[in-house]
Jmol script that loads the backbone (N, CA, C; Angstrom):
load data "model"
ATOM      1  N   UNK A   1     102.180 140.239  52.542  1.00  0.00           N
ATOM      2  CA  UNK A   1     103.349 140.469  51.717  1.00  0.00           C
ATOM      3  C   UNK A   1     104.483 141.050  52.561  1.00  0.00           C
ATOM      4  N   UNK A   2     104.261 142.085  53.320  1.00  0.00           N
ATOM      5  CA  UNK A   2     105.416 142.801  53.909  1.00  0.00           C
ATOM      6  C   UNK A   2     106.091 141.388  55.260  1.00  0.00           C
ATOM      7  N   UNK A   3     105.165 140.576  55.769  1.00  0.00           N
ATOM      8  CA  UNK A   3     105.439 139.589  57.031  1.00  0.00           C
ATOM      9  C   UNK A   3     106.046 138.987  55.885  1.00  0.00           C
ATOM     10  N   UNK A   4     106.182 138.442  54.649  1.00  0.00           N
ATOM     11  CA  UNK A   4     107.280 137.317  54.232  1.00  0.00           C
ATOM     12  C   UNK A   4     108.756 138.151  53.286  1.00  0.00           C
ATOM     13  N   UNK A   5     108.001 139.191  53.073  1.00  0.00           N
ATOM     14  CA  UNK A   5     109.430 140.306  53.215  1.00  0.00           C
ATOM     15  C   UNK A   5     110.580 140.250  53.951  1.00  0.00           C
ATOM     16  N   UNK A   6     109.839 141.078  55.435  1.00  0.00           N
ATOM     17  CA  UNK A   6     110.506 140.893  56.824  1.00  0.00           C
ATOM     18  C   UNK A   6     111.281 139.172  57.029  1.00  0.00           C
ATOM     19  N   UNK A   7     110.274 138.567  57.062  1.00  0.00           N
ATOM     20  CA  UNK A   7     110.971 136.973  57.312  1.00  0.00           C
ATOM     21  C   UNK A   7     111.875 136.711  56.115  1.00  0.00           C
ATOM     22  N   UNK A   8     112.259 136.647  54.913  1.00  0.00           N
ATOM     23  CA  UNK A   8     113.205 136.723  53.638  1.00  0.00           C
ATOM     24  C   UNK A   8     114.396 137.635  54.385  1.00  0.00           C
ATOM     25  N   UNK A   9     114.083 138.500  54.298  1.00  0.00           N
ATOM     26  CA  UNK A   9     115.356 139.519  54.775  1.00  0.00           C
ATOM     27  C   UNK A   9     116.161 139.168  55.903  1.00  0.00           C
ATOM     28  N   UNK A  10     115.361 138.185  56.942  1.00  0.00           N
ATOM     29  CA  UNK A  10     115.983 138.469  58.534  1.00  0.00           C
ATOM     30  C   UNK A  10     116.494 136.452  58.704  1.00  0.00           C
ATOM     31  N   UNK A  11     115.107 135.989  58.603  1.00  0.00           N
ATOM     32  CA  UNK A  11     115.348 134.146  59.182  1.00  0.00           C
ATOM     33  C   UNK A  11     115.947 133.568  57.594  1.00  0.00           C
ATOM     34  N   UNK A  12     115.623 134.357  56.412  1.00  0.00           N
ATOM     35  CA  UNK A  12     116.156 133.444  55.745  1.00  0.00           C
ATOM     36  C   UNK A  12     117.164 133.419  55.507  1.00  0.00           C
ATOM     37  N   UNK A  13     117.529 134.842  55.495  1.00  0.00           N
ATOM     38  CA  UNK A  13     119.092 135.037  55.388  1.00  0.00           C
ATOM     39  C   UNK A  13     120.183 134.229  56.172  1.00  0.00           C
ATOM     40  N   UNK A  14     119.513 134.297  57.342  1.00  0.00           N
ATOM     41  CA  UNK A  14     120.335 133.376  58.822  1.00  0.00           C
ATOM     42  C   UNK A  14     120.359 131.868  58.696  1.00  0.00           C
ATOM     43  N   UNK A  15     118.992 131.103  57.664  1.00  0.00           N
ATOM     44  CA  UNK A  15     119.343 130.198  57.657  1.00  0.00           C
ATOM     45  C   UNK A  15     119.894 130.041  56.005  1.00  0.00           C
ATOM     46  N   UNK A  16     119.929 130.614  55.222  1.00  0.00           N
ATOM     47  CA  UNK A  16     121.555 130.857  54.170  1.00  0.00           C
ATOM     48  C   UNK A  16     122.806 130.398  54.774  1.00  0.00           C
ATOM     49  N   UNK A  17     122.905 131.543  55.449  1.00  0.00           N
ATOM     50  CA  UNK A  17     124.496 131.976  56.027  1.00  0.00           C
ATOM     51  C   UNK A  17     124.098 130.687  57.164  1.00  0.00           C
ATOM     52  N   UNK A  18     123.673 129.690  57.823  1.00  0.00           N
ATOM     53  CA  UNK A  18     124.040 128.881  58.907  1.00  0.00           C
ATOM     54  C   UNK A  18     123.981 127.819  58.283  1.00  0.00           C
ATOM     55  N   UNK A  19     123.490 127.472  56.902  1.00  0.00           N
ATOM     56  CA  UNK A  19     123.521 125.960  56.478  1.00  0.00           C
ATOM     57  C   UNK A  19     124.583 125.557  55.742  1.00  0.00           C
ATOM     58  N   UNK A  20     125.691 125.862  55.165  1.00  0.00           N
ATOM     59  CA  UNK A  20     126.784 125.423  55.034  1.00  0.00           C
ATOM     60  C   UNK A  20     127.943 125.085  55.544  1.00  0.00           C
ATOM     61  N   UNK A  21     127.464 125.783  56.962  1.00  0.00           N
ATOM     62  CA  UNK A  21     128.089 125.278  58.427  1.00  0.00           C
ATOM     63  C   UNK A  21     127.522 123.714  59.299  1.00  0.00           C
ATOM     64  N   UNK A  22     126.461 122.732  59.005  1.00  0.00           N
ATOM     65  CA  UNK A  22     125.642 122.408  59.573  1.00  0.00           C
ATOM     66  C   UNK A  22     126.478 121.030  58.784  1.00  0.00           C
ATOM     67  N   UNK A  23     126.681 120.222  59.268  1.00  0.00           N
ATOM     68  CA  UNK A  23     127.079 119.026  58.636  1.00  0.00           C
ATOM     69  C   UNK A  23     126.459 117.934  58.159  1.00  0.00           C
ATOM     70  N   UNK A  24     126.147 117.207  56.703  1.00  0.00           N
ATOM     71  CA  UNK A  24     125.378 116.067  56.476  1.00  0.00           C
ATOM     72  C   UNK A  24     124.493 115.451  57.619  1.00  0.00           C
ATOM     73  N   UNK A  25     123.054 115.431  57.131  1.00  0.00           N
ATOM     74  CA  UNK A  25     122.133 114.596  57.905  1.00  0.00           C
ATOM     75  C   UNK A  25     121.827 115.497  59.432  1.00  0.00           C
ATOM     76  N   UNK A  26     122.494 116.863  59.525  1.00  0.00           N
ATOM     77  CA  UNK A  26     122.099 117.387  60.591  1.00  0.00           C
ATOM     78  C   UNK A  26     121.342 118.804  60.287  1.00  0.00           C
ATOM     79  N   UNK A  27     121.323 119.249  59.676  1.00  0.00           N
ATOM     80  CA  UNK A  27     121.139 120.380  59.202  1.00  0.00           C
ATOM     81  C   UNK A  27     119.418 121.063  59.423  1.00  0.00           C
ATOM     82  N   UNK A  28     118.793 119.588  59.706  1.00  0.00           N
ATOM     83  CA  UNK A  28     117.177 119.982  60.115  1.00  0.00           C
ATOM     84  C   UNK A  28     117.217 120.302  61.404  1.00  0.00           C
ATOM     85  N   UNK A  29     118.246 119.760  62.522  1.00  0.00           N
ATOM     86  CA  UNK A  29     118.111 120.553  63.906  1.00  0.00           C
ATOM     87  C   UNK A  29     119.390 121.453  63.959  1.00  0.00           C
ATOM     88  N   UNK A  30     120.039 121.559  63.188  1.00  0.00           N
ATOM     89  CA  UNK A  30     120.864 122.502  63.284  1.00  0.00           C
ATOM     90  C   UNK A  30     119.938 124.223  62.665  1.00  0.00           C
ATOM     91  N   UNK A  31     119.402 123.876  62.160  1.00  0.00           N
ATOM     92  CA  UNK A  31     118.800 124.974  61.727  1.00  0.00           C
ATOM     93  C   UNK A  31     116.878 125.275  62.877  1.00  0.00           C
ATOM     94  N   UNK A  32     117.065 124.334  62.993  1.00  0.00           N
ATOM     95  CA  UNK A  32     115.882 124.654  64.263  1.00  0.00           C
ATOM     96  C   UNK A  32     116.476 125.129  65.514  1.00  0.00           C
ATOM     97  N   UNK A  33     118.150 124.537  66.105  1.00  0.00           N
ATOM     98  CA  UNK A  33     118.479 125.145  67.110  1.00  0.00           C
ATOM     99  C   UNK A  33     118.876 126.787  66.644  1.00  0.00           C
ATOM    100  N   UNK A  34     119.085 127.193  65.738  1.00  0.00           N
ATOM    101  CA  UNK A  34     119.752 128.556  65.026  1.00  0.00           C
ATOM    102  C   UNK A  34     118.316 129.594  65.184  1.00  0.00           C
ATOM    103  N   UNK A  35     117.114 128.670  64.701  1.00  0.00           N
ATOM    104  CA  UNK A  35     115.644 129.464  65.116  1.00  0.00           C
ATOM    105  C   UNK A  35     115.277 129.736  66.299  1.00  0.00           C
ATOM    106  N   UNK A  36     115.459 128.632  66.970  1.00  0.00           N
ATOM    107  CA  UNK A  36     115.016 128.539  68.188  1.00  0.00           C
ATOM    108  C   UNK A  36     115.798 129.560  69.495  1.00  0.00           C
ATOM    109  N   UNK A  37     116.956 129.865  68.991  1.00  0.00           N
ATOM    110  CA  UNK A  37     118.282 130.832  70.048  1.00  0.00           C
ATOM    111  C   UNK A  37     117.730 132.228  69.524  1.00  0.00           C
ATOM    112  N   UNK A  38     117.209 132.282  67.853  1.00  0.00           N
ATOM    113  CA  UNK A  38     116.774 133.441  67.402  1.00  0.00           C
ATOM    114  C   UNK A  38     115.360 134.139  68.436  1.00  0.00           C
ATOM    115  N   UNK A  39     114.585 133.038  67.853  1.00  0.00           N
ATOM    116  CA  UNK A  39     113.343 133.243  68.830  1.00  0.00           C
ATOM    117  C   UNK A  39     113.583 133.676  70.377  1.00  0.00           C
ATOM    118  N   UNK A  40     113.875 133.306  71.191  1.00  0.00           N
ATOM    119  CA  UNK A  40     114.662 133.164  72.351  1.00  0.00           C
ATOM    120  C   UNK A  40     115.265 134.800  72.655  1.00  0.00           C
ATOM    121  N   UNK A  41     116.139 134.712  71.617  1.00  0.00           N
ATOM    122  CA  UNK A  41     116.806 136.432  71.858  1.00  0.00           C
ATOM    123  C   UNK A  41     115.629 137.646  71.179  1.00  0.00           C
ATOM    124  N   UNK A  42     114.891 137.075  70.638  1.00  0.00           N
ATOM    125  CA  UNK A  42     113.842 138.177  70.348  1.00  0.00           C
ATOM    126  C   UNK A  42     112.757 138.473  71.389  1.00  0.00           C
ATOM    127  N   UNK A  43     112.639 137.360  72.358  1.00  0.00           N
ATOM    128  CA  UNK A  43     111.692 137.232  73.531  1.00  0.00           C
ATOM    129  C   UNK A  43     112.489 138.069  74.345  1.00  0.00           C
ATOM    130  N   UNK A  44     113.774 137.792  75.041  1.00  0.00           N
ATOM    131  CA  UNK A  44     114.387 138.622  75.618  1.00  0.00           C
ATOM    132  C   UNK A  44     114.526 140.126  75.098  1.00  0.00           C
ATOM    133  N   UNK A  45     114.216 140.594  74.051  1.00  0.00           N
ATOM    134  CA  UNK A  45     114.905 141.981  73.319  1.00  0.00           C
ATOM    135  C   UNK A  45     113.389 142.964  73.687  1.00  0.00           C
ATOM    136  N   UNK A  46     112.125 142.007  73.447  1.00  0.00           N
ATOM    137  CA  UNK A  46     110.771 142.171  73.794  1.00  0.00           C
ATOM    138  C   UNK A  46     110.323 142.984  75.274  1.00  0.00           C
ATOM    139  N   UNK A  47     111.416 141.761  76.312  1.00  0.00           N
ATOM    140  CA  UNK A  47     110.567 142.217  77.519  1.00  0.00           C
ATOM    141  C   UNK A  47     111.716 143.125  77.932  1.00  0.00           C
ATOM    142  N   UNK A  48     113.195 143.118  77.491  1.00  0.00           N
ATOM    143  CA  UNK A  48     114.141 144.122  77.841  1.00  0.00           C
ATOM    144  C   UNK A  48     113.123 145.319  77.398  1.00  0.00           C
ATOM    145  N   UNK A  49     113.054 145.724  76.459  1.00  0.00           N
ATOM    146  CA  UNK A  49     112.222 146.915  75.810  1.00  0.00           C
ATOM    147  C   UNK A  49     110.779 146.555  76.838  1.00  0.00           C
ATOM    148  N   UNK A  50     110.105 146.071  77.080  1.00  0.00           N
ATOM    149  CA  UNK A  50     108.603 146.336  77.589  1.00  0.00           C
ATOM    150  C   UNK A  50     108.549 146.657  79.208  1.00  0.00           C
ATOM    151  N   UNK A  51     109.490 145.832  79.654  1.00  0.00           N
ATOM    152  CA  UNK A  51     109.543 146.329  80.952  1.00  0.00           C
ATOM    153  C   UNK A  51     109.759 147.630  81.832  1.00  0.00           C
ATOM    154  N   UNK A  52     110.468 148.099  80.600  1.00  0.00           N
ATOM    155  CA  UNK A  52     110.382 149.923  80.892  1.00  0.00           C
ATOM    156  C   UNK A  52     109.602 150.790  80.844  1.00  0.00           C
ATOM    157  N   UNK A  53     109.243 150.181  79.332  1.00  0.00           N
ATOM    158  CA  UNK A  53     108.446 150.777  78.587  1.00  0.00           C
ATOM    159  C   UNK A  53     106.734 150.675  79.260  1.00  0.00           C
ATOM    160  N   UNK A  54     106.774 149.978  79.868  1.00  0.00           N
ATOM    161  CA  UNK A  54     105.311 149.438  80.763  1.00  0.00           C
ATOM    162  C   UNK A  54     105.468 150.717  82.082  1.00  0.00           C
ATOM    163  N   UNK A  55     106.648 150.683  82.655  1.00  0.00           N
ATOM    164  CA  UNK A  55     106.666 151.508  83.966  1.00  0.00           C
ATOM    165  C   UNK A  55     106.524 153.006  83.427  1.00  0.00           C
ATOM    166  N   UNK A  56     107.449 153.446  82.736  1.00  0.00           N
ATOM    167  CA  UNK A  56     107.042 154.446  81.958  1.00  0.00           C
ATOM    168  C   UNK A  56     105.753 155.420  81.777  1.00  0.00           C
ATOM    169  N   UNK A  57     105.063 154.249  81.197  1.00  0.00           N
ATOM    170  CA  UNK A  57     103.569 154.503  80.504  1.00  0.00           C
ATOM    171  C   UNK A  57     103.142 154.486  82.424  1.00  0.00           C
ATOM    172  N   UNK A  58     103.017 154.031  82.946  1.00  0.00           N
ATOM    173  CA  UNK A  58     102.284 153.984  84.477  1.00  0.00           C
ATOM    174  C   UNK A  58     102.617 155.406  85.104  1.00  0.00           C
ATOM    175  N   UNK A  59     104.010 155.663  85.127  1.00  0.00           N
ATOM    176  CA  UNK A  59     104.416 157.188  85.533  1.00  0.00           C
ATOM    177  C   UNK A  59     104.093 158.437  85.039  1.00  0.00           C
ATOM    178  N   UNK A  60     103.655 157.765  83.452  1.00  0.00           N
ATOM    179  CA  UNK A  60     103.312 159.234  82.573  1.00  0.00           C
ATOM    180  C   UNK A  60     101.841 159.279  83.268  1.00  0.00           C
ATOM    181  N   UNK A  61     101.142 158.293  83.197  1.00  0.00           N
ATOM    182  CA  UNK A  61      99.321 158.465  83.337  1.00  0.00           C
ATOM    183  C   UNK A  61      99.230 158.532  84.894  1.00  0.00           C
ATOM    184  N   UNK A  62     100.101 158.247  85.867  1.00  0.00           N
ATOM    185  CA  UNK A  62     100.382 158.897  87.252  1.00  0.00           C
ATOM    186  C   UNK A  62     100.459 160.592  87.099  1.00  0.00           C
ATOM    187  N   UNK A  63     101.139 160.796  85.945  1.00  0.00           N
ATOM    188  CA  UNK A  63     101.670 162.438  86.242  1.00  0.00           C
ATOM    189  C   UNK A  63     100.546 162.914  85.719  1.00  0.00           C
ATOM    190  N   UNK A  64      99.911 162.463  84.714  1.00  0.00           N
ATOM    191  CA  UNK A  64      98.669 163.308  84.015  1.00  0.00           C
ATOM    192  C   UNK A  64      97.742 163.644  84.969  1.00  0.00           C
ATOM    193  N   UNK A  65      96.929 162.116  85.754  1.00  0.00           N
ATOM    194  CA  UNK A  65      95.987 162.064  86.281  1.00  0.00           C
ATOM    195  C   UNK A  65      96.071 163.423  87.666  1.00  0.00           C
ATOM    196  N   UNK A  66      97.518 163.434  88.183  1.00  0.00           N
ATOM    197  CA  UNK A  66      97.827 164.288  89.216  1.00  0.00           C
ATOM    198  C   UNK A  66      97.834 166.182  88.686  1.00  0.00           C
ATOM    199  N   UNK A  67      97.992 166.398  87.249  1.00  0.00           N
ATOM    200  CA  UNK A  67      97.943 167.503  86.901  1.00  0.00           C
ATOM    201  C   UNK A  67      96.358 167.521  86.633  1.00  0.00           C
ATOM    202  N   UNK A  68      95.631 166.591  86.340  1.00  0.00           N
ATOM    203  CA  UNK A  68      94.181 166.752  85.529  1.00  0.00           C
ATOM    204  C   UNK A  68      93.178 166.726  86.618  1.00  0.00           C
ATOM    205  N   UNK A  69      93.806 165.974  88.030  1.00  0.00           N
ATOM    206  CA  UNK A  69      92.680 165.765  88.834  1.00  0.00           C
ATOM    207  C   UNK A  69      92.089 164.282  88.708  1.00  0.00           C
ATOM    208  N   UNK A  70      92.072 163.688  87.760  1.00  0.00           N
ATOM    209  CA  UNK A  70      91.433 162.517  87.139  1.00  0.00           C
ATOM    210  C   UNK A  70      91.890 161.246  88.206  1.00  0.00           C
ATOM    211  N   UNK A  71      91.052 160.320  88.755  1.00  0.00           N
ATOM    212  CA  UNK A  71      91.630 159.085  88.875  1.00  0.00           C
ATOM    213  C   UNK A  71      91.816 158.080  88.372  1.00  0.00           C
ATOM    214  N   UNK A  72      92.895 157.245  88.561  1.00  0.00           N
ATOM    215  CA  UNK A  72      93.592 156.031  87.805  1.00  0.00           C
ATOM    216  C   UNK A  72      92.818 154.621  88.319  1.00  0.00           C
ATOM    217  N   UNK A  73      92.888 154.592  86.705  1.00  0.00           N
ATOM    218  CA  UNK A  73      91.636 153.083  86.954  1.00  0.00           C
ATOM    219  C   UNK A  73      92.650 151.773  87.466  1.00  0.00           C
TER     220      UNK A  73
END
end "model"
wireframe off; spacefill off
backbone 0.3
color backbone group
């Protein structure tokens, strides 16, 4: 229930608001290219956020292991 929530609120809305822009007989890849740039910028928003967020997590369990004594697997 909450995953077709989320999707109602976010892709459907976008393809609302992008299909009256989309002209006769095009509107099935006009609205797949509108998903597909979506998808795309959510992959990028993913590894912008993870790539830090990965080094991060490596530096924190670097600093622990060095206060605890412990070694890193």
């Amino acid at each position: 229930m909450l995953i077709g929530t989320f999707y109602a609120a976010t892709d459907g809305v976008l393809m609302a608001l992008t299909g009256p822009f989309l002209a006769e007989g095009r509107q099935a890849g006009g609205l797949a290219l509108v998903q597909t740039a979506q998808a795309l910028a959510r992959l990028g928003a993913a590894v912008a956020f993870g790539a830090p967020a990965s080094r991060a997590s490596r530096s924190a369990r670097r600093a622990v292991s060095r206060l605890t004594g412990a070694k890193n697997r």
